[in-house]
C-alpha positions, 0 to 999 in steps of 0.5 A, spaced: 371 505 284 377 500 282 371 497 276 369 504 273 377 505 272 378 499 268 372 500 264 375 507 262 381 505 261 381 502 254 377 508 252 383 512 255 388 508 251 384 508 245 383 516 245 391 517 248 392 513 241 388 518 237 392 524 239 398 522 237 402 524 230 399 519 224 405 514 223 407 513 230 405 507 234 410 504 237 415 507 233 418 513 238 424 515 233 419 517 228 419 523 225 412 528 226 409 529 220 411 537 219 408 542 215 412 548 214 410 556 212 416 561 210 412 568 211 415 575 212 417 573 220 420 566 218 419 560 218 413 557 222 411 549 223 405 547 225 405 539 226 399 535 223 395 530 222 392 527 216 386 527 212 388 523 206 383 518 205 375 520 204 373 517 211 379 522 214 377 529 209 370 527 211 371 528 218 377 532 219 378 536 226 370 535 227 367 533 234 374 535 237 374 540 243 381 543 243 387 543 239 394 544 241 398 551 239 403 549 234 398 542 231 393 542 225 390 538 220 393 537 212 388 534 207 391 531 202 386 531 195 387 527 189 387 532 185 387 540 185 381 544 184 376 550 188 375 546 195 369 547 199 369 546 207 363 548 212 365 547 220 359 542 221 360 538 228 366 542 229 366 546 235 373 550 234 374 556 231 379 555 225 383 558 220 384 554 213 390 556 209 389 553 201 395 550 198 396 548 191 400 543 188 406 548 187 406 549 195 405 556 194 398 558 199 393 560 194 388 563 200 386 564 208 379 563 210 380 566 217 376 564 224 371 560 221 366 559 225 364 552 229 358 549 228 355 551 222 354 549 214 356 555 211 361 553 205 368 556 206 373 556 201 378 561 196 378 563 190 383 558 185 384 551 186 389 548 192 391 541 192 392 541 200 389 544 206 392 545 212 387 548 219 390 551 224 386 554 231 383 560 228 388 566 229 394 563 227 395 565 220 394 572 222 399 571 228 404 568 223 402 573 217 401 567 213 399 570 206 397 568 199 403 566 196 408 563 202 412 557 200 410 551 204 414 545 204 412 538 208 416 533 212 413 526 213 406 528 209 404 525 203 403 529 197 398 523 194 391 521 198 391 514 199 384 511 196 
């Protein structure tokens, strides 16, 4: 019993550390990296992970079986233009919310279904991708349009 635990417990550590904001390992005074969305009911913040390298957009939310409430994923590209994404691996519905470089949400596509390779995207380009559990933007009337700002999120992806 004792043995079984010490051998899971670098894959608890190692998973404890996978679900902690980007940035902040060993460093409890950080800020968590934030994207906020004005919407007719206010503001709404959802506190993000980052997907600013090819290795991290390529894998994105995929393999993961829950997603906390208020948490999502921002994928930082290098440049604008009309991104394509398919919810293979990814076994949790999700609502994508496309914004372009003025940070203005360009589109939603609402309750992608998990595990398929159907192409989803918005017409126009966006620069960012923002996913959030399916029913999110509908809750919080997210909608073309609506001014984003980031709080400890790059603006450019690291190569």
């Amino acid at each position: 019993m004792i043995r079984t635990i010490l051998a899971a417990l670098p894959l608890l550590v190692a998973n404890g550390a996978c679900s902690r904001a980007p940035g902040s390992e060993g460093a409890s005074d950080r800020v968590p990296s934030t994207v906020t969305i004005t919407t007719s009911l206010g503001n709404v913040a959802v506190r993000v992970e980052i997907a600013d390298t090819p290795q991290t957009r390529e894998t994105g939310l995929m393999f993961r079986r829950e997603l906390g409430a208020s948490d999502g994923m921002i994928f930082v590209f290098p440049a604008p233009s009309n991104h394509v994404f398919w919810m293979k691996n990814t076994y949790l519905p999700l609502d994508m919310i496309f914004i372009n470089a003025d940070f203005r949400v360009v589109g939603v596509v609402a309750n992608a279904e998990p595990l398929t390779e159907s192409p989803r995207s918005v017409p126009g380009s966006s620069l960012y991708v923002l996913e959030v559990n399916a029913g999110f933007a509908a809750r919080h009337q997210i909608q073309p349009g609506a001014a984003v700002t980031f709080a400890q999120v790059p603006t450019q992806p690291r190569q």
